[in-house]
N, C-alpha and C positions, 0 to 999 in steps of 0.2 A: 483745577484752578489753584488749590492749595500748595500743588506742587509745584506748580510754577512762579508763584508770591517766591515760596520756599528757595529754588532754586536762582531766583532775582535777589534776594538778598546776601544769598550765599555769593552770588559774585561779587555785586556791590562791595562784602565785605571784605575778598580777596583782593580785589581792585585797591583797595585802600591799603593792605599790606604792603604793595608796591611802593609808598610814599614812605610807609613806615622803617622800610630797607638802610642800614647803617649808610653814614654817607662813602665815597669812595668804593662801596663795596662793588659798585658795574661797572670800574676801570678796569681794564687789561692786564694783565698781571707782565710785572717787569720781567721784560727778555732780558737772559742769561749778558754776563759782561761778553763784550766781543774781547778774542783771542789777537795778540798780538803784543806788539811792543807802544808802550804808551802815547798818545800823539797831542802832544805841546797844545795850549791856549791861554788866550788872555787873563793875567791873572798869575800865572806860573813864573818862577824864576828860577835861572839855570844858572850854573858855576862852571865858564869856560875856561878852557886851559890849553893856551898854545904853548907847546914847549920851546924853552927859554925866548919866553916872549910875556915877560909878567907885566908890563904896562900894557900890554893888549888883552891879558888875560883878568878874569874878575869873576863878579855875579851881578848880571842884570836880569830885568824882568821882561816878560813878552805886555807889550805894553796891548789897548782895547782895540786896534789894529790889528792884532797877530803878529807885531814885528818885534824884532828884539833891535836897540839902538849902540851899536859898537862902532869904538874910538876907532878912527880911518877908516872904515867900511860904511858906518851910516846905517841905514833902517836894515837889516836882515827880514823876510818872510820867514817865521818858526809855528807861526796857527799851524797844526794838521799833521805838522812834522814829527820825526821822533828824534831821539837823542842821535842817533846815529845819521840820518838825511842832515839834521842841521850842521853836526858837526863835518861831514860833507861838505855843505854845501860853505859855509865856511871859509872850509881849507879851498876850495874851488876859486872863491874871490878873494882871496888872497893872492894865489898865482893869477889871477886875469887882471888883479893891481900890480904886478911884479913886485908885490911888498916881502914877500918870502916865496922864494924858490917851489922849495918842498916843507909846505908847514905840516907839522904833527897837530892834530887840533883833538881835545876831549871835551866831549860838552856830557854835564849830569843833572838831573832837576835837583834845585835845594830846597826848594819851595812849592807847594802844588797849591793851585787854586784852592778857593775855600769851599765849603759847604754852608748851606743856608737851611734852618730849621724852623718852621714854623709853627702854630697852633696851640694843642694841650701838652705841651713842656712847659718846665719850671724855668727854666731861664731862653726864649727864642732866642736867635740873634744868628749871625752867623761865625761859624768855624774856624782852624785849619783841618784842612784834610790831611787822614794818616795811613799809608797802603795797608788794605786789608781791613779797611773797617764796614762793618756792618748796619744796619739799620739800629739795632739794640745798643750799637756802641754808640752812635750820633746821640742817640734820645739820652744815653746817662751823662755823655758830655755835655749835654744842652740841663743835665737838672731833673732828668726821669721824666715818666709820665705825671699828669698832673691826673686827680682821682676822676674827672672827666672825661678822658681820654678813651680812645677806642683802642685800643692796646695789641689788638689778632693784626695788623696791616696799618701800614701809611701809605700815602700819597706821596709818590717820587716824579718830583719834573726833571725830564731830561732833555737837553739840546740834544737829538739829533740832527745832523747836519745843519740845514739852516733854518728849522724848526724846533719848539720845545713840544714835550708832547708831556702827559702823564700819566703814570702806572702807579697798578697796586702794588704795593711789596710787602712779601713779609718781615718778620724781626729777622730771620736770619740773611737777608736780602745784602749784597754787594754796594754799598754808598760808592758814585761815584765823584771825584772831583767837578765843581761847579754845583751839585744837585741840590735842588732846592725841593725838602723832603718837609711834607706838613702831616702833622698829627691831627685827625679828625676829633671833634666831640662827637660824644655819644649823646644820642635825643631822650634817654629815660633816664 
């Protein structure tokens, strides 16, 4: 009978560890950046350039529709795009306007979406994004951790597709453009 009080407490106890668990720490851990060439969203802003054509050419932004809005053509779709498809597609309604023949068209981001910080940082707020940044660079942009902070992993929300989900990541983790990364307190 002893044994078994014994061995009911012993759970009991265990059971309560469960709760005591750092927060974030039973998220998913962030899948690797997907391979490819970058693909355009709300929030970003590109520097087109049709040759010799500088009143058609400039820097506009992909407005919360995914379009970009250019003088003669009107809304463009650029969400999902990359540099390459848009400036394609571009040069394509150009010639279906017979506005140029054979345009030369270069499109580059000059602007990428922000990032969003939340939680135990010294200063939250949100960012610019800078290629190649990491979780650890976000957090000392944002002001370091604050002495509360769970400091081994944050919490990264990510738009996939037409979902946000969120993952663990660690400090050496890939920040992407748009991510809205929060730093956990710690409960002791």
């Amino acid at each position: 009978m002893l044994h078994r009080r014994l061995l009911i407490l012993q759970i009991m106890c265990l059971s309560g560890c469960a709760v005591l668990a750092p927060p974030g720490a039973a998220l998913a851990p962030l899948p690797p950046p997907a391979r490819g060439a970058y693909r355009l969203g709300p929030g970003d802003s590109v520097l087109l350039r049709i040759y010799d054509q500088p009143q058609l050419s400039g820097e506009f932004a992909v407005d919360d529709s995914g379009n970009v809005d250019l003088p003669l053509l009107g809304l463009v779709p650029a969400a999902g795009s990359t540099t390459d498809e848009l400036s394609a597609a571009i040069a394509r309604i150009l010639r279906q306007k017979n506005l140029i023949l054979a345009p030369s068209v270069a499109v580059e981001i000059s602007k990428f979406r922000p990032f969003y910080i939340l939680g135990e940082v010294n200063t939250p707020g949100q960012y610019p994004y800078r290629p190649g940044m990491t979780v650890l660079t976000a957090v000392s942009i944002a002001g370091g951790f604050t002495y509360r902070a769970v400091q081994a992993y944050v919490g990264v929300t990510r738009d996939i597709g037409s979902e946000a989900v969120q993952y663990r990541a660690d400090n050496d983790a890939m920040v992407a453009p748009g991510d809205v990364i929060t730093v956990f307190e710690r409960r002791y």
